[in-house]
C-alpha positions as CSV (number, residue, x, y, z in Angstrom):
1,X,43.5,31.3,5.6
2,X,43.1,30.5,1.9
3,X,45.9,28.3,0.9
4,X,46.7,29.6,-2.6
5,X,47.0,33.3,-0.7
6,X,49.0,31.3,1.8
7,X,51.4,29.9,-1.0
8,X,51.6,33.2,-2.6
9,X,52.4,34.9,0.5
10,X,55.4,32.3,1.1
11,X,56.4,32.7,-2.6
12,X,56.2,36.4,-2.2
13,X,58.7,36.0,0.9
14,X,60.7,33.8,-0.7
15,X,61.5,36.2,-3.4
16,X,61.8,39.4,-1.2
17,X,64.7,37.4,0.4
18,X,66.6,36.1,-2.1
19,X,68.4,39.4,-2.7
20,X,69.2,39.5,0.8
21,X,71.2,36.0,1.0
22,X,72.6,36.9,-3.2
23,X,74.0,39.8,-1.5
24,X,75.7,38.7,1.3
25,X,79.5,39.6,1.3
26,X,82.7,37.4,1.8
27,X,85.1,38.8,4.1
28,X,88.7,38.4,4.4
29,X,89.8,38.6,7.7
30,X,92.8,38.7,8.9
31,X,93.4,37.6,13.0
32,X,95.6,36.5,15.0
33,X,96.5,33.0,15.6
34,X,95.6,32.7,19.5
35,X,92.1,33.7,18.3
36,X,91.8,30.8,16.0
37,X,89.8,28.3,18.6
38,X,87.4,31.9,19.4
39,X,87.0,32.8,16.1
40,X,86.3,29.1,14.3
41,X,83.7,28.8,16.8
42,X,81.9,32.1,15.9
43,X,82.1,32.4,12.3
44,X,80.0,29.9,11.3
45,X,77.4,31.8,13.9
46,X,78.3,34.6,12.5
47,X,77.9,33.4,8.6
48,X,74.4,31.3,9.3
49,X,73.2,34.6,10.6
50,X,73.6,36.8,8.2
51,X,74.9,35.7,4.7
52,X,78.2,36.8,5.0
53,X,80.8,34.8,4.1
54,X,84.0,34.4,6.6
55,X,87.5,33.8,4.5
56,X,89.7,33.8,7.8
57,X,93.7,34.0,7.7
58,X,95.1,33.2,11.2
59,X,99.0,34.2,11.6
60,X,101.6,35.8,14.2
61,X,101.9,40.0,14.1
62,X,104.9,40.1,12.2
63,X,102.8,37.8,9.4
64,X,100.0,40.1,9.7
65,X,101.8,43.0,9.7
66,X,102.7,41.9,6.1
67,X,99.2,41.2,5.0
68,X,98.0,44.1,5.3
69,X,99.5,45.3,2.3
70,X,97.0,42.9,0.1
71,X,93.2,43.4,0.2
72,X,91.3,42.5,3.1
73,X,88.2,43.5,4.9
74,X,88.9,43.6,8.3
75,X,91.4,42.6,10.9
76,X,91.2,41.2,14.6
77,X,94.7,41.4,15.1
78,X,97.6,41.8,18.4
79,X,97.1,45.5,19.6
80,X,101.0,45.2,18.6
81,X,100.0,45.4,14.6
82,X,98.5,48.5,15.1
83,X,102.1,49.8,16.5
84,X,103.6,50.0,13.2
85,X,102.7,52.7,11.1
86,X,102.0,51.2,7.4
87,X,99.9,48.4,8.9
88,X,97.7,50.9,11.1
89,X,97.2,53.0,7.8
90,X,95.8,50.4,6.3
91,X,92.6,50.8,9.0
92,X,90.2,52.9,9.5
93,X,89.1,54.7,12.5
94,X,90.1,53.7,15.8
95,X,90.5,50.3,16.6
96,X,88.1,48.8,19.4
97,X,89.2,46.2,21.8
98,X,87.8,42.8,21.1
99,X,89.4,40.3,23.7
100,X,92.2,40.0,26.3
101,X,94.5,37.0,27.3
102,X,97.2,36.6,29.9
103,X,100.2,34.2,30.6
104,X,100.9,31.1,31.6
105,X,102.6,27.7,32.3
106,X,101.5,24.6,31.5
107,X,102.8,20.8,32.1
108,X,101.4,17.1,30.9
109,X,97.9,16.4,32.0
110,X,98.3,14.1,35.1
111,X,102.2,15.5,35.7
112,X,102.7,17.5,38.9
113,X,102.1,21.2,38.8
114,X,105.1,23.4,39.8
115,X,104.9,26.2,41.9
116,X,104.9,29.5,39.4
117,X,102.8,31.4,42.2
118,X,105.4,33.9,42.8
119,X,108.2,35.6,40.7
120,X,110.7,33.5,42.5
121,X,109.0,30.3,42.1
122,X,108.3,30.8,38.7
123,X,112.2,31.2,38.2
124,X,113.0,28.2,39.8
125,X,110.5,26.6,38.0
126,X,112.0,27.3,34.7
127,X,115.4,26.6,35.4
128,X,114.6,23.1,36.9
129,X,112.7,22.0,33.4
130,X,114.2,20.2,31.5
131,X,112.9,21.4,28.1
132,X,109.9,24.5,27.6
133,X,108.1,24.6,24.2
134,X,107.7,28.3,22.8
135,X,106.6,30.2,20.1
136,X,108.8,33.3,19.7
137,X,108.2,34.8,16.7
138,X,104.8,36.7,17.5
139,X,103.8,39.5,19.8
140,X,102.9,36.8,22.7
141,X,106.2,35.0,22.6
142,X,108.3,37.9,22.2
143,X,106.9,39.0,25.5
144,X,107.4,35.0,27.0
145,X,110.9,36.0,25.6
146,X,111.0,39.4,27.6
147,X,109.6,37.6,30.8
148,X,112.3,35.1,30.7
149,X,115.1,38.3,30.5
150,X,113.4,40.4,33.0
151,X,113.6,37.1,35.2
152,X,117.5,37.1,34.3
153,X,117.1,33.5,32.9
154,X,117.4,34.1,29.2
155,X,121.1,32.9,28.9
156,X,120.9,29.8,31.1
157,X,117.7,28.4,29.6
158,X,118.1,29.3,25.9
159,X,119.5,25.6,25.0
160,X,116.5,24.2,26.3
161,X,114.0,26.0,24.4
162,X,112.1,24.2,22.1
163,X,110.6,26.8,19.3
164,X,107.3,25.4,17.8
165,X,105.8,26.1,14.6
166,X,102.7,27.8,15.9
167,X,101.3,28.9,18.7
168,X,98.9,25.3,18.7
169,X,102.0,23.6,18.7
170,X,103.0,24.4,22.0
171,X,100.3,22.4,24.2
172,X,101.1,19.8,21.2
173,X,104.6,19.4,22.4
174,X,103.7,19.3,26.3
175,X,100.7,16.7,25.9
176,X,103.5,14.2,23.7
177,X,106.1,14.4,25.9
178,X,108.6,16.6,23.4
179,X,108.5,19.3,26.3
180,X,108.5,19.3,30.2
181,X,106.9,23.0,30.1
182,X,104.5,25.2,27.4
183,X,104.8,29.0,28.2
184,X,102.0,30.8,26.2
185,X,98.8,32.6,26.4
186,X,96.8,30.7,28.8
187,X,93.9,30.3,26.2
188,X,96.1,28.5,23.8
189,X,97.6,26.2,26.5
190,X,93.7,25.0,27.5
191,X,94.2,22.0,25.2
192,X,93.8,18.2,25.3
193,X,96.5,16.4,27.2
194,X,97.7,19.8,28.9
195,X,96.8,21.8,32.5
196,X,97.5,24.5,33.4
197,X,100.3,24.9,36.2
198,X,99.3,28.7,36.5
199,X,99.0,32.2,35.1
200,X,102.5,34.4,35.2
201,X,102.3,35.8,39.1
202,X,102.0,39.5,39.9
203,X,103.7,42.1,37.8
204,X,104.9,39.7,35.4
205,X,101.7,39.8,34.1
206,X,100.1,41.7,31.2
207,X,97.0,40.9,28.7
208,X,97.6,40.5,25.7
209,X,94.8,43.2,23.9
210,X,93.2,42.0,20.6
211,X,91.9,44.4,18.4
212,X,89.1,45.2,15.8
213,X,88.9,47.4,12.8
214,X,88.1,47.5,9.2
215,X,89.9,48.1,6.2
216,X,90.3,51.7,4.9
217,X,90.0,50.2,1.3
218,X,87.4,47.4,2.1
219,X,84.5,47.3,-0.4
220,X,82.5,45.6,2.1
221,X,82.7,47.7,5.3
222,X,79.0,47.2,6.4
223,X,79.7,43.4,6.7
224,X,82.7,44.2,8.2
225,X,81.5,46.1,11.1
226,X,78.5,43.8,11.1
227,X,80.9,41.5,12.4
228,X,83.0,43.6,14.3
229,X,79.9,44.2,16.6
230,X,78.5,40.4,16.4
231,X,82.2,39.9,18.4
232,X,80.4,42.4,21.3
233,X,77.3,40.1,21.6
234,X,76.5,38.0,24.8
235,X,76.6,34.8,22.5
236,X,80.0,36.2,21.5
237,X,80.8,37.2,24.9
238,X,80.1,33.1,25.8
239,X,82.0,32.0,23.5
240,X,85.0,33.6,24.1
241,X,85.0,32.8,28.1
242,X,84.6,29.3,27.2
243,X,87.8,29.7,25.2
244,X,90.0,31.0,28.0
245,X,89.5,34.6,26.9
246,X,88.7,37.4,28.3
247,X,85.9,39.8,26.4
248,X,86.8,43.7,25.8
C-alpha cells in the first residue's frame, strides 16, 4: 500500500476518533464502601475502555442515603438505600442486582481459628474475645449488631466492642493487635495480616445484596448504564470473585 494513502488513512482515523474520546462522560458514582476494593479495581477497566470518566464516592447507607439529594449519575449502593423512599426516588427504573456478600469472623493471621461453625459456637466464641472491632453505622454492621441480639449477647459484650471508622478499618484493627476478633462482610475481612475464622453458620446468615441503577436526573445515563452492564461482564464477573464477592 501507498504510504501517503496509508498516512492519510491513519490521519483520517485519528480524527474520526477524536470526538469519541472529547465526548466521553465523567460519572459520579456513588457506592458503597465494602465495594471499594471491587470497584477500584474495575474502574480504571472500565475508564481505559471507553472514555468515561469514573468520579467514585464510597460511604456507609445512611451516608449514601444523604447523597442522593446532590447530583450524581449512578449508584451501586446497599439494597437497604433503596428502602427509603426519597433515596429510591432519586433512581430510575428498577434497580438490578450487581454483587452479594455474606458474614463473617476473622482473627490475626497466624492466631488460632475459633470454632464459629455452629450458632452455639459462634456464641461462645464471642463471649470468650476479649475485644471485636465493628463497624456499626452501615447496613452490614447494623445487621453484625442484629446477629449479636438475636444471639442474646448484645448486653454482655457491648463494653468490648471496638467501633471503627470504616468498614477497612476493621481487618486494620485485628492485623495490629487493637482487636482479638473483626466481624464484617467476609470480602472486607480478606485483608493483609487477617484470616478468616469462618462465615456466620446456618440461619445466621444472609447476603448482603448490592445494587445498580441510574440517576432519574443524570445527564449522562448512556455512560451510566454503559457501566452498569460492564459490572455484568466475565472480566467483571473475575474481578469481583477475586474480591471475596459474589456476582448477581
Amino acid at each position: 500500500m501507498d504510504k501517503h494513502f496509508m498516512t492519510a488513512a491513519l490521519l483520517c482515523l485519528a480524527m474520526a476518533m477524536a470526538p469519541i474520546a472529547a465526548t466521553g462522560a465523567e460519572l459520579k458514582v456513588l457506592a458503597g464502601g465494602s465495594m471499594t476494593a471491587s470497584l477500584k479495581d474495575l474502574g480504571p477497566k472500565f475508564e481505559a475502555a471507553t472514555g468515561h470518566k469514573l468520579d467514585i464516592t464510597f460511604a456507609a447507607t445512611p451516608e449514601l442515603i444523604k447523597m442522593t439529594s446532590a447530583p450524581f449519575d449512578l449508584g451501586v449502593v446497599p439494597v437497604d438505600v433503596m428502602k427509603n423512599d426519597d433515596a429510591r426516588a432519586k433512581f430510575s427504573g428498577a434497580p438490578a442486582n450487581i454483587a452479594r456478600v455474606g458474614y463473617g469472623v476473622a482473627v490475626k493471621a497466624g492466631a488460632p481459628k475459633p470454632d464459629v461453625s455452629t450458632l452455639e459456637a459462634l456464641k461462645g466464641t464471642l463471649l470468650k474475645a476479649q475485644s471485636i472491632a465493628v463497624f456499626p453505622t452501615s447496613a452490614a454492621g447494623a445487621f453484625v449488631q442484629k446477629t449479636f441480639e438475636r444471639l442474646g449477647i448484645m448486653e454482655v459484650i457491648k463494653d468490648k466492642l471496638k467501633v471503627q471508622a470504616g468498614p477497612a478499618a476493621i481487618p486494620q484493627a485485628v492485623a495490629k493487635g487493637e482487636a482479638e476478633l473483626g466481624v464484617f462482610l467476609t470480602n472486607v475481612l480478606l485483608a493483609p495480616g487477617v484470616e478468616l475464622a469462618g462465615p456466620f453458620p446456618g440461619d445466621l446468615q444472609q447476603d448482603l445484596v448490592f445494587v445498580g441503577a441510574v440517576s432519574a436526573d443524570s445527564k449522562n445515563a448512556d455512560a451510566a448504564k454503559a457501566f452498569l452492564d460492564y459490572l455484568k461482564t466475565p472480566d467483571a464477573v473475575s474481578v469481583f470473585k477475586a474480591k471475596g464477592v459474589t456476582p448477581g
